[in-house]
BADREN-817441 format. One record per atom (N, C-alpha, C): x, y, z. Coordinates in steps of 0.2 Angstrom, whole numbers, padded with zeros to 4 digits, always signed. Each point is the difference from the previous one (the first is absolute). Layout:
N
XYZ...
//
This chain:
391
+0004-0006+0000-0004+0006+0000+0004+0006+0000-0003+0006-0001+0006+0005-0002+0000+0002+0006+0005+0004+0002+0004+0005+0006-0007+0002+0002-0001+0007-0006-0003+0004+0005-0009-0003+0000-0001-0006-0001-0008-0004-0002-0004+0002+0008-0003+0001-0001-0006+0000+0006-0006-0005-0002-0004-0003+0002-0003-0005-0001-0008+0002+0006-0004+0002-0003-0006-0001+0004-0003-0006+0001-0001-0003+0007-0005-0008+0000-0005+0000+0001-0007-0001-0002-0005+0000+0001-0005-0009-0001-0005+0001+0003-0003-0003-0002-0009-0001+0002-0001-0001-0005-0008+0001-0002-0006-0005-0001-0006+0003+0004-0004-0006+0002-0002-0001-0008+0000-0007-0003-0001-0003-0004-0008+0001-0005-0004+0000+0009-0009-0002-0003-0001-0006+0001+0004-0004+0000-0001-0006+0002+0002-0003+0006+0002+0001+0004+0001+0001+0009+0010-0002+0000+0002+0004-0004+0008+0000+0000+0002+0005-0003+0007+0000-0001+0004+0006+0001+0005-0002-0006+0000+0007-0005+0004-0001-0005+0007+0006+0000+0006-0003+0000+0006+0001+0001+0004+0005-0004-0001+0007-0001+0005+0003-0006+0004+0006+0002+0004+0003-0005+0005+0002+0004+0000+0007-0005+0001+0006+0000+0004+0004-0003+0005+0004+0000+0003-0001-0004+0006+0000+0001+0006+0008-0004+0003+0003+0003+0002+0007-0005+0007+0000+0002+0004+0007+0000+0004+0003+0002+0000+0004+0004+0003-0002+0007+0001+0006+0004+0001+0007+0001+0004+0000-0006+0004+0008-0003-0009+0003-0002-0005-0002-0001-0004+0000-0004-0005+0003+0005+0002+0007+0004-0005+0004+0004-0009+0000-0001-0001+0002-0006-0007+0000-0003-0005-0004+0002+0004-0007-0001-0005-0005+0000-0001-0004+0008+0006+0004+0004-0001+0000+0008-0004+0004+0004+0001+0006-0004-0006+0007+0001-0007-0003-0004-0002-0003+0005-0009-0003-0003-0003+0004-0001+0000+0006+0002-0004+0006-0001+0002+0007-0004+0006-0002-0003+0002+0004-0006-0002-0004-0005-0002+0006-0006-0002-0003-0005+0007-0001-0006-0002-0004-0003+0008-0001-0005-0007-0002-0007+0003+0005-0003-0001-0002-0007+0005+0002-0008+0006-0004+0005+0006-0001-0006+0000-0006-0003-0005-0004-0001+0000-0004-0003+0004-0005+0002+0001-0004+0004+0007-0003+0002-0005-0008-0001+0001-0003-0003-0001-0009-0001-0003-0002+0005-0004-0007+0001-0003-0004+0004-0001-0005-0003+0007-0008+0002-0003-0003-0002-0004-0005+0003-0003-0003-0002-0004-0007+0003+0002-0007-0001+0006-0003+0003+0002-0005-0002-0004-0007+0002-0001-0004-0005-0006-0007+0003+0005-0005-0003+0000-0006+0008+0004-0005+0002-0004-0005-0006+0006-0005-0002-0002-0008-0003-0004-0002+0007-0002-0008-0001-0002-0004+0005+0005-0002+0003-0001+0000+0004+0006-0003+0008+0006+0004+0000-0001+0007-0003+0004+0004+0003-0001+0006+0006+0005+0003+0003-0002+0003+0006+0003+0009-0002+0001+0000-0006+0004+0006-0003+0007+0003+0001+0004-0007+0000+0006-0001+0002+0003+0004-0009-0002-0006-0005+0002+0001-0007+0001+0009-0001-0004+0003+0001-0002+0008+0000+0008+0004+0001+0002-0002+0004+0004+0004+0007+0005+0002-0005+0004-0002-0004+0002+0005-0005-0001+0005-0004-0007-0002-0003-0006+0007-0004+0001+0008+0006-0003-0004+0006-0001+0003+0005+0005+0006+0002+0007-0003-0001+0004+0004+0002+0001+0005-0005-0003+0000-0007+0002+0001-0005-0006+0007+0000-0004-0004+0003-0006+0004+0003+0002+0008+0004+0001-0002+0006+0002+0005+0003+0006+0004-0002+0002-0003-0003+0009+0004-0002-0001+0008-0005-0006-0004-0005-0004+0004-0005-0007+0005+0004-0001+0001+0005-0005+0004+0004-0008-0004-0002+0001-0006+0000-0006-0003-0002-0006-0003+0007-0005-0002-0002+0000-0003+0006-0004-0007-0001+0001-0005+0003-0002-0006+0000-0005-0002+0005-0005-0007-0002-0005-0002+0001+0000-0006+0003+0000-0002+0003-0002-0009+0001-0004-0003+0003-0002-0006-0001-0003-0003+0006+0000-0009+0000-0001-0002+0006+0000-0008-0004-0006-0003+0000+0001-0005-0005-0008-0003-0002-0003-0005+0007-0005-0002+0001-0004-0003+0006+0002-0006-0001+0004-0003+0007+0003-0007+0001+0008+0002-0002+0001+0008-0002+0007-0001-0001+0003+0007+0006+0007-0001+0000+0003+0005+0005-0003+0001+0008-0001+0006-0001-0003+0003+0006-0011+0001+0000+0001-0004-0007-0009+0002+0000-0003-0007+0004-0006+0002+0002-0004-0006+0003+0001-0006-0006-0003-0006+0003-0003-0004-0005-0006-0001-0002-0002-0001-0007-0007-0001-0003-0004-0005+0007-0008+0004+0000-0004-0002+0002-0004-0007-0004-0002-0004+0002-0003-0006-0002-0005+0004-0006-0003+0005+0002-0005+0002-0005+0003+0004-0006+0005+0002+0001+0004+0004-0006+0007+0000-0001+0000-0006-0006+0009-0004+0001+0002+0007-0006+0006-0001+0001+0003+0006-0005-0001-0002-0006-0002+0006-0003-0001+0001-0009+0003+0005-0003+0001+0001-0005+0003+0005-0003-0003+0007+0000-0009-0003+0003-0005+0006+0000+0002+0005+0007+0002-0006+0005+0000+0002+0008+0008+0006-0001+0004-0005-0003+0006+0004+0001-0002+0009-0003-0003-0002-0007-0002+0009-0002-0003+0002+0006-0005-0002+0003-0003+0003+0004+0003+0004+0006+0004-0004+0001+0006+0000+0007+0007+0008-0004-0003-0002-0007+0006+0006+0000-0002+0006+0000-0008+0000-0003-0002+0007+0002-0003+0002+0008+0001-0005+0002-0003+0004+0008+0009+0003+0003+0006-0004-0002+0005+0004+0004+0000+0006-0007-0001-0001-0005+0002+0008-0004-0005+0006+0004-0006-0003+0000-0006+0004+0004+0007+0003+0007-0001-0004+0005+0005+0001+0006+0007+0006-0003+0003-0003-0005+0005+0004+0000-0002+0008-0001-0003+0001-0005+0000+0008-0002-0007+0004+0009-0002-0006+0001-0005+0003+0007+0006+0002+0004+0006-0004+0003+0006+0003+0000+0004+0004-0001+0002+0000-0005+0001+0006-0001-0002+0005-0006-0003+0003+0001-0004+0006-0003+0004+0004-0003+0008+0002+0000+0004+0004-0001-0001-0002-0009+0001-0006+0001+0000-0003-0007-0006-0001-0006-0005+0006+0003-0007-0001-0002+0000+0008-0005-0001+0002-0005+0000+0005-0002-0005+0005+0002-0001+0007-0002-0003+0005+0003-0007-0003-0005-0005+0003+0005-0007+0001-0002+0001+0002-0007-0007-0002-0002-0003+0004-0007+0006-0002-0008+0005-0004+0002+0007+0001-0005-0004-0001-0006+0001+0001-0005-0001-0001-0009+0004-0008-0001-0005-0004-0004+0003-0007-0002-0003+0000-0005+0005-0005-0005-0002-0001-0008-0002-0007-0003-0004-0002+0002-0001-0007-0001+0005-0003-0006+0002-0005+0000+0004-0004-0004-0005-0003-0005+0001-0001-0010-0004-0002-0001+0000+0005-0008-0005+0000-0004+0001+0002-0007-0005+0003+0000-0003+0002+0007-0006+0005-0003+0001+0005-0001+0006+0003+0003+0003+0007+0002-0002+0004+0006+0004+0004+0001-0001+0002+0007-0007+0002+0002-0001-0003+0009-0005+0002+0003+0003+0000+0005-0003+0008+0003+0003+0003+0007-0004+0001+0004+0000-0002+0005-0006+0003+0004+0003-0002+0008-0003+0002+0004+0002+0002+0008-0003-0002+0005+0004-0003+0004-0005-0005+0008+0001+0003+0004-0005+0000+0005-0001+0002+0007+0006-0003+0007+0003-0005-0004+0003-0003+0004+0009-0001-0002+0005+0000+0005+0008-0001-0003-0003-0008-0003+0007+0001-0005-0002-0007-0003+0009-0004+0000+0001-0005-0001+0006-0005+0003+0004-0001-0009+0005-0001+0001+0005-0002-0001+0000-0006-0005+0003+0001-0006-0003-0008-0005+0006-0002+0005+0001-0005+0000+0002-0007+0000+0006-0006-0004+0008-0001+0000+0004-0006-0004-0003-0006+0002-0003-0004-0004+0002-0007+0005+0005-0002-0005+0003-0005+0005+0006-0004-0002-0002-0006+0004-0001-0006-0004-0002-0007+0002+0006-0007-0001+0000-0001+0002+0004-0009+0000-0003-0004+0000-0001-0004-0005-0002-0007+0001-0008+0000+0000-0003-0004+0003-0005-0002+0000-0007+0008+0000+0008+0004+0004-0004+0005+0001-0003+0006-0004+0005-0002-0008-0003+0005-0003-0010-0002-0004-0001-0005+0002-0008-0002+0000-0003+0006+0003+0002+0000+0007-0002+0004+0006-0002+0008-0002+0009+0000-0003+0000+0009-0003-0004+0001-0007+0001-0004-0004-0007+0001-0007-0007+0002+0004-0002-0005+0004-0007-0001+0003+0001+0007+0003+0002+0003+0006+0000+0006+0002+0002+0004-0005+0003+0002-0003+0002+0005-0007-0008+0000-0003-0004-0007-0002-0005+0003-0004-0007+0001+0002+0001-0002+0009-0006+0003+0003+0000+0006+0004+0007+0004+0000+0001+0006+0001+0005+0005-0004-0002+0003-0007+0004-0002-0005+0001+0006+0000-0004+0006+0004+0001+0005+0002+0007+0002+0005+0000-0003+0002+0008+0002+0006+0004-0006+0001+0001+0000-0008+0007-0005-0002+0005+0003-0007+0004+0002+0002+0007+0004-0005+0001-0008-0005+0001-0004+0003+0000-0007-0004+0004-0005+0002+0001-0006-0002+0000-0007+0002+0008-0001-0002+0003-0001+0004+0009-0004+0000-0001-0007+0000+0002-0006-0004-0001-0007+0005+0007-0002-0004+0001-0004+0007+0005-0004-0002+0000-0007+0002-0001-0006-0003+0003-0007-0001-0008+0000+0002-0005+0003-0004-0008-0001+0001-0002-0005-0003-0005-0005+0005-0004-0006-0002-0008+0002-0004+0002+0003-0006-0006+0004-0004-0005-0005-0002+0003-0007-0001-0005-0005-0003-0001-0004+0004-0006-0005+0001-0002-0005+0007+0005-0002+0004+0001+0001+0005+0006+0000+0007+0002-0009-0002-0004-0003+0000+0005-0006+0000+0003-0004-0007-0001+0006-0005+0002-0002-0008+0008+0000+0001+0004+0004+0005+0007+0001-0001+0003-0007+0007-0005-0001+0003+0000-0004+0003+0002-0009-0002-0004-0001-0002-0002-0007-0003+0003+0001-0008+0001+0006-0004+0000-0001-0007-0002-0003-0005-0006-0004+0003-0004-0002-0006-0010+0003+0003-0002+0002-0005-0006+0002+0001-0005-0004+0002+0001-0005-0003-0004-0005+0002-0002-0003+0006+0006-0002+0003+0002-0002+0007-0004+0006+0005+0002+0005-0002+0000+0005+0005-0005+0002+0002-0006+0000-0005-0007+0002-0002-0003-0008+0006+0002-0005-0001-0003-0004+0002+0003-0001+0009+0005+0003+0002+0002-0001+0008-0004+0007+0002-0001+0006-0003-0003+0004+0001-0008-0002+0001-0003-0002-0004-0007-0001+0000+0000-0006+0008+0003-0006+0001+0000-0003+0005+0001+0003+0006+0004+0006+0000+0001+0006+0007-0006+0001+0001-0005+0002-0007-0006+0003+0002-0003-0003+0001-0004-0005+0000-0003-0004+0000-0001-0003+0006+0006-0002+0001+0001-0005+0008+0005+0004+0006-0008+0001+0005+0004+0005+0007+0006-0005+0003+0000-0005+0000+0004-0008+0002+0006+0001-0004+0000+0001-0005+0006+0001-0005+0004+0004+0002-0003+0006+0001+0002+0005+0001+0004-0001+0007-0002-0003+0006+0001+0002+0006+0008-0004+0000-0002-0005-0004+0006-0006+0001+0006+0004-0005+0000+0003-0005+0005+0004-0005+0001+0007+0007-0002+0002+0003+0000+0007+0004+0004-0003+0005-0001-0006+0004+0003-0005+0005+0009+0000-0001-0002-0004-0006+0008-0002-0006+0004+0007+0000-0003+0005-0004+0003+0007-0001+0003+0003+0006-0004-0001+0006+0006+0001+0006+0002-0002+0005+0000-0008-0001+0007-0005+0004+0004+0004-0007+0002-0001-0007+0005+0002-0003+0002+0006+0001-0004+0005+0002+0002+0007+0002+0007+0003+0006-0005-0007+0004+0005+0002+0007+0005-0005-0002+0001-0007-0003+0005-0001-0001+0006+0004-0003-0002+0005-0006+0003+0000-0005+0003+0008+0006-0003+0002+0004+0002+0006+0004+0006-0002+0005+0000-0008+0003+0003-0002+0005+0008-0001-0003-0001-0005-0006+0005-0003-0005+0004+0005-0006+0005+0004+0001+0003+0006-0004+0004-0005-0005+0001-0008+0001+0004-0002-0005-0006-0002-0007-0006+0000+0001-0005-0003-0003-0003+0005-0003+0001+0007+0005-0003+0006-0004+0004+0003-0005+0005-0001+0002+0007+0003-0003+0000-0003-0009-0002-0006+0001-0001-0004-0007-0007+0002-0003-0004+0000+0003-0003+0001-0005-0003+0007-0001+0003+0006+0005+0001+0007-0004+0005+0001-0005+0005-0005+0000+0005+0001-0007-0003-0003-0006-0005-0006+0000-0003-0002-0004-0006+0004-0003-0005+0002+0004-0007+0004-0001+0003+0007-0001+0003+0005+0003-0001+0007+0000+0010+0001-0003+0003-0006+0000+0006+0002-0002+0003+0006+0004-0003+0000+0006+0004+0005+0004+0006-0003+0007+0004+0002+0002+0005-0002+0005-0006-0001+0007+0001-0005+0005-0004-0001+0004+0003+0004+0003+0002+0005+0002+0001+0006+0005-0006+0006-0002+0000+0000-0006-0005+0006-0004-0006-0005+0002-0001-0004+0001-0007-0001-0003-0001-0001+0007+0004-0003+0006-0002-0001+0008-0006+0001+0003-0003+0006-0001-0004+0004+0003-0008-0001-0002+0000-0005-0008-0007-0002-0001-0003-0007+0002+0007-0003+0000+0003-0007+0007-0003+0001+0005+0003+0005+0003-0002+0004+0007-0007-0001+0002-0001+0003-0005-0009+0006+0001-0003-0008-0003-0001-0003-0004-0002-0007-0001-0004-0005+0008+0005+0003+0002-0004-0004+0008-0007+0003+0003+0001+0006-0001-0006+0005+0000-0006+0001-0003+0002-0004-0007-0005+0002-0006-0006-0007+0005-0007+0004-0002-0005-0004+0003-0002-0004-0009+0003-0008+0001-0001-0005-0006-0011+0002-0003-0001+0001+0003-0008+0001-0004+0000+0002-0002+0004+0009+0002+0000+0004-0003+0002-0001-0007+0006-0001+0001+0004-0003-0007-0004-0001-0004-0002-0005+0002-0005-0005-0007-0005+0002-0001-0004+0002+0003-0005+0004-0001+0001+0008-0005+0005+0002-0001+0004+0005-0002+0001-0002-0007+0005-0005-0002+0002-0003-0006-0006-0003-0001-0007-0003+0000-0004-0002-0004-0005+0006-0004-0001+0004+0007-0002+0008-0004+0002+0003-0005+0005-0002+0001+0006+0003-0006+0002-0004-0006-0003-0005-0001+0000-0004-0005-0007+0001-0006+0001+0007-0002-0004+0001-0005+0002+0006-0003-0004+0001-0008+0003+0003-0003-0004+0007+0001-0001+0003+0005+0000+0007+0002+0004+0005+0000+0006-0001+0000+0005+0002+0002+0001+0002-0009-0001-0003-0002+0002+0001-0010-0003+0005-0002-0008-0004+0001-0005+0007-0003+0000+0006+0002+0003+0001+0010+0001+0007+0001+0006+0003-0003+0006-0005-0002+0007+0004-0002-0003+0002-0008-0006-0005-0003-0002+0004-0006-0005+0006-0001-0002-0001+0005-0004+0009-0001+0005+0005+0002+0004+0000+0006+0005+0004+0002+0006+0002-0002+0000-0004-0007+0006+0002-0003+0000+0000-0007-0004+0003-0003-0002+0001-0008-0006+0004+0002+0004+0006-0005-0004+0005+0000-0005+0000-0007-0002-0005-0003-0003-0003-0007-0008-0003+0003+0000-0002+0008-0007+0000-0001-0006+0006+0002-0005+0000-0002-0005+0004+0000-0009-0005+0004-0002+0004+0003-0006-0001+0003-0006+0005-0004-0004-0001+0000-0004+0005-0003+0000+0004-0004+0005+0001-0004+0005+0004-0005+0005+0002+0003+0001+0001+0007+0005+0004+0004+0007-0004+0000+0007+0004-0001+0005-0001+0001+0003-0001+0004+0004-0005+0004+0004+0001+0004+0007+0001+0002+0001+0005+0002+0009-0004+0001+0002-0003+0005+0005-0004-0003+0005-0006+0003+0003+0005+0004-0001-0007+0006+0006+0003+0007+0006-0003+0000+0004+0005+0003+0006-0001-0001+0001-0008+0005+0005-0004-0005+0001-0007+0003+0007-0002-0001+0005-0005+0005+0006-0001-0001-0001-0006+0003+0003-0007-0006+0000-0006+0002+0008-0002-0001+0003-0002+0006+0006-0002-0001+0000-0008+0003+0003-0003-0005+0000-0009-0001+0006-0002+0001+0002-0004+0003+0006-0004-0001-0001-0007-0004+0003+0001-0002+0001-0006-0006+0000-0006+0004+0005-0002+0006+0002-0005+0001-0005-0003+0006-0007+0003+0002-0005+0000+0004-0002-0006-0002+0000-0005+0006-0002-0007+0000-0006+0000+0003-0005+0006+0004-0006+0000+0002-0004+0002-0004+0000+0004-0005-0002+0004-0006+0002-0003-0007-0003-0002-0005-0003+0000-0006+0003+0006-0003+0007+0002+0000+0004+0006-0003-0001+0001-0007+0001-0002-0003-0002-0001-0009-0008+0004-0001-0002-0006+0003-0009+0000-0001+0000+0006+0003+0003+0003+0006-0002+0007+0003+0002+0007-0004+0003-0002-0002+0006+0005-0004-0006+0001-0008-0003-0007-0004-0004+0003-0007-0005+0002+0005-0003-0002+0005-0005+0001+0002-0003+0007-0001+0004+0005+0005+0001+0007+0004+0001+0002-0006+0004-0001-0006+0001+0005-0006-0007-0002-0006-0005-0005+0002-0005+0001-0007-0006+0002+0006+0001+0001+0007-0007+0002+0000-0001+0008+0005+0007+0001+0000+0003+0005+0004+0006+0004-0004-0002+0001-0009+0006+0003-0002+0004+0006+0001-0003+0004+0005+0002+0008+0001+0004-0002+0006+0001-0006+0004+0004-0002+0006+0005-0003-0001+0006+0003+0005+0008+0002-0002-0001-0008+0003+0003-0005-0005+0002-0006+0002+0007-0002+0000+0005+0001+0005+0007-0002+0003+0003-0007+0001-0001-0004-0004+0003-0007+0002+0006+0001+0002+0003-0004+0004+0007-0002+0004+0003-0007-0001+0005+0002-0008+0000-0009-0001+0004-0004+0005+0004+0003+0006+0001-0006+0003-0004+0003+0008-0006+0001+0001-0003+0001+0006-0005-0005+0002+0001+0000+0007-0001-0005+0003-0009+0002+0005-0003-0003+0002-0005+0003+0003-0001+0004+0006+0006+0003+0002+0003+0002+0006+0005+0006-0001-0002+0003-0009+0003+0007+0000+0001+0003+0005-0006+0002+0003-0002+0005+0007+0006-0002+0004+0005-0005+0001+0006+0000+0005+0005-0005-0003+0000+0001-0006+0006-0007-0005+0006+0005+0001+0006+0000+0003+0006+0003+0000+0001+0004-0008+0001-0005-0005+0000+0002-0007-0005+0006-0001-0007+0001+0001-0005+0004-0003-0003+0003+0007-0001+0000+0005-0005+0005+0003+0003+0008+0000+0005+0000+0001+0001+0007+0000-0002+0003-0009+0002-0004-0006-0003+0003-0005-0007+0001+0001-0005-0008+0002-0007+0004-0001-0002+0005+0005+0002+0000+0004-0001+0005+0005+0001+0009-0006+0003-0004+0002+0003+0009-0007-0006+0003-0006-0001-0009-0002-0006+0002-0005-0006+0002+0001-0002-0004+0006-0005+0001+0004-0001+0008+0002+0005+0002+0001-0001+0007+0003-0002+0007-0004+0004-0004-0007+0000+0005-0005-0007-0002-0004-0004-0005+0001-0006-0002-0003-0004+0005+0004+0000+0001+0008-0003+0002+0004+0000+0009-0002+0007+0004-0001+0000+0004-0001-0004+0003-0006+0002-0004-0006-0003+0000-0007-0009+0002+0001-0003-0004+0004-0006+0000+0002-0004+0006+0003+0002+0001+0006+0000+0007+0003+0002+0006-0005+0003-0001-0005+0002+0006-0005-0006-0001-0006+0000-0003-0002-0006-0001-0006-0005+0001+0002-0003-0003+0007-0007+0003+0004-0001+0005+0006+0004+0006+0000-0001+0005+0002-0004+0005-0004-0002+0001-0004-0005+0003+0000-0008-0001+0003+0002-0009+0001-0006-0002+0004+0001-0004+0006+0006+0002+0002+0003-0003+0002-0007-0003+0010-0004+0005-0001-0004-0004+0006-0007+0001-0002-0004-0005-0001-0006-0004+0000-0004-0002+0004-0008+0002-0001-0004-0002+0004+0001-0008+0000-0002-0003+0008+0003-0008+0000-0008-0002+0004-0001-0007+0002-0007-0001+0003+0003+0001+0007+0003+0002+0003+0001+0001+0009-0005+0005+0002-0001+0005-0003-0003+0003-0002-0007+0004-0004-0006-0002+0005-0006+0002-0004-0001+0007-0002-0001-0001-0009-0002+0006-0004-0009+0001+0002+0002+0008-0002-0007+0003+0000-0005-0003-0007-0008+0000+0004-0003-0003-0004-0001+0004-0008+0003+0007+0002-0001+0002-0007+0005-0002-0006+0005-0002+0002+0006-0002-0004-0004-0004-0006+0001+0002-0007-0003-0003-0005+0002-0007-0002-0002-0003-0005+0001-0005-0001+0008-0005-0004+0002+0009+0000+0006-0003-0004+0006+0000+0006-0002+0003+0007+0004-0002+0005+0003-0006-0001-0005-0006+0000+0003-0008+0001+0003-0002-0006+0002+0003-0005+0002-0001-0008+0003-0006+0003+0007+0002+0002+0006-0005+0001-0002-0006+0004-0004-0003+0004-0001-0005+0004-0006-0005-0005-0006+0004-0003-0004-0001-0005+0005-0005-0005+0002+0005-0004+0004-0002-0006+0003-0007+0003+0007-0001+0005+0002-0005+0001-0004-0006+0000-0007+0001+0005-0002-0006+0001-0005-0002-0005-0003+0002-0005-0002+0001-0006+0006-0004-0005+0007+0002-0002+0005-0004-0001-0001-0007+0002-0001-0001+0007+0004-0007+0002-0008-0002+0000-0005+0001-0002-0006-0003-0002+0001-0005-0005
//
């Protein structure tokens, strides 16, 4: 973590009778953002980082520093059954739906927090889009778009939040993203994967006894460093020193959650949202949209990921998104000796690009907050429009 990092810990009732774990994180050098009740509207960065599954946002902690170094500010939190967050409730196992859900109540928390970061009343905003400008004025400060930067599983998480609050989001970083059904990079054949998946769902028994398995192997693999050691240099081709801490945090992960998590995420949602979201060619109602800014960076040598397949994929149904393959990268860029400091670099420069392209609208009505009932009908263009696409 950087020198001068300050790291805020919070944690937030859920709605579901637990506590979700996240953390924000900045520069200390960075008076404004400690002065909660100074306003700051220099535009300075926010990004939203979202963890893979079974991670505790260790992979980050480079970006992070890259973060702070550059006056940014960073976002995190862990998923339910991971890190510091409670574990899933019997009535509500983790889904891709829960985590978005969970990301907007701490972004809600965050800017409630700090206001400093909130712009003055009444500011002028330009909606994004082909219609041409339309400026008009709210009664209310309005917040800050939004980086996310995703790992793994997680950039599901960040499309799905990206295209249900599309208003206060700058745009989507992923890296070593499981875009197509979570256990196709898994299994490698589609056939198999579709049919162990359908038997997850189908049989609560199946399931209990794979969720059982998945964490005796957990704590084993957490206790044992010569066992882990092999197969992080196998799976993520990373040094067991680098990868220790997902070892670690492995003991911690609540197994249902896990599987419950990877079954969710075994469908093709994730596609159709990277396809509205990134081509600016489709149209609703005659209306044009434009593509949001997108960065998919791939490592080639990625044995949990369908690299190839990832890489045509993201360039025929997302062509306006910068696709970065990494022909010798491993699924552990975020901390591979070779490449984290590169993608951290890239990362940041994605992020900046972002906040540069979309200040002129640079903040957005989001749904945290309720519009007045006179607000016309092309208010909801952007949320309309998407879910209209993914029809």
């Amino acid at each position: 973590m950087h020198t001068f990092a300050t790291v805020e810990r919070h944690s937030l009732d859920n709605g579901d009778r637990g506590q979700i774990y996240c953390e924000y994180i900045y520069a200390e050098k960075d008076n404004e953002f400690r002065s909660k009740n100074d306003r700051d509207d220099s535009g300075n960065n926010i990004v939203f980082l979202v963890d893979g599954v079974c991670n505790d946002g260790f992979q980050f902690e480079k970006f992070i520093d890259r973060c702070c170094s550059h006056n940014c500010y960073a976002i995190r939190y862990d998923y339910r059954g991971h890190g510091r967050s409670s574990n899933c409730s019997n009535e509500k196992p983790l889904t891709v739906e829960t985590c978005v859900s969970d990301m907007k109540k701490v972004l809600e928390h965050f800017y409630r927090t700090h206001p400093n970061l909130l712009l003055k009343e009444g500011a002028e905003e330009k909606e994004r889009g082909e219609r041409g400008p339309r400026r008009k004025k709210r009664p209310w400060s309005r917040r800050r778009r939004v980086t996310l930067i995703s790992y793994s599983l997680g950039a599901q998480v960040a499309l799905k939040f990206a295209i249900e609050e599309i208003g206060s989001v700058n745009g989507v970083g992923i890296v070593n993203g499981t875009l197509e059904p979570a256990f196709y990079g898994l299994f490698r054949s589609e056939f198999v994967s579709d049919c162990v998946v359908g038997a997850l769902r189908r049989s609560a028994s199946f399931q209990l006894f794979v969720a059982f398995w998945i964490r005796i192997c957990m704590v084993l693999l957490s206790l044992n460093g010569f066992v882990s050691s092999l197969l992080a240099s196998y799976f993520v081709k990373a040094s067991a020193k680098n990868f220790k801490p997902f070892w670690t945090h492995a003991r911690r992960v609540q197994a249902r959650s896990y599987l419950s998590f990877l079954v969710d995420a075994h469908s093709r949602e994730g596609m159709n949202i990277l396809e509205c979201l990134g081509s600016s060619s489709s149209q609703v109602g005659g209306v044009k949209k434009s593509a949001l800014p997108l960065l998919c960076i791939v490592g080639m040598k990625d044995t949990v990921v369908r690299t190839q397949k990832t890489v045509e994929t993201v360039r025929r149904l997302a062509p306006e998104c910068d696709v970065v393959p990494v022909e010798d990268g491993c699924h552990a860029l975020l901390v591979h000796d070779a490449h984290a400091e590169k993608t951290a670099d890239v990362l940041l420069d994605f992020v900046n690009r972002c906040c540069a392209s979309n200040k002129s609208a640079k903040t957005m009505t989001t749904s945290f907050v309720e519009e007045e009932e006179e607000d016309d009908d092309e208010e909801a263009y952007d949320r309309k429009t998407m879910n209209a696409l993914l029809a």
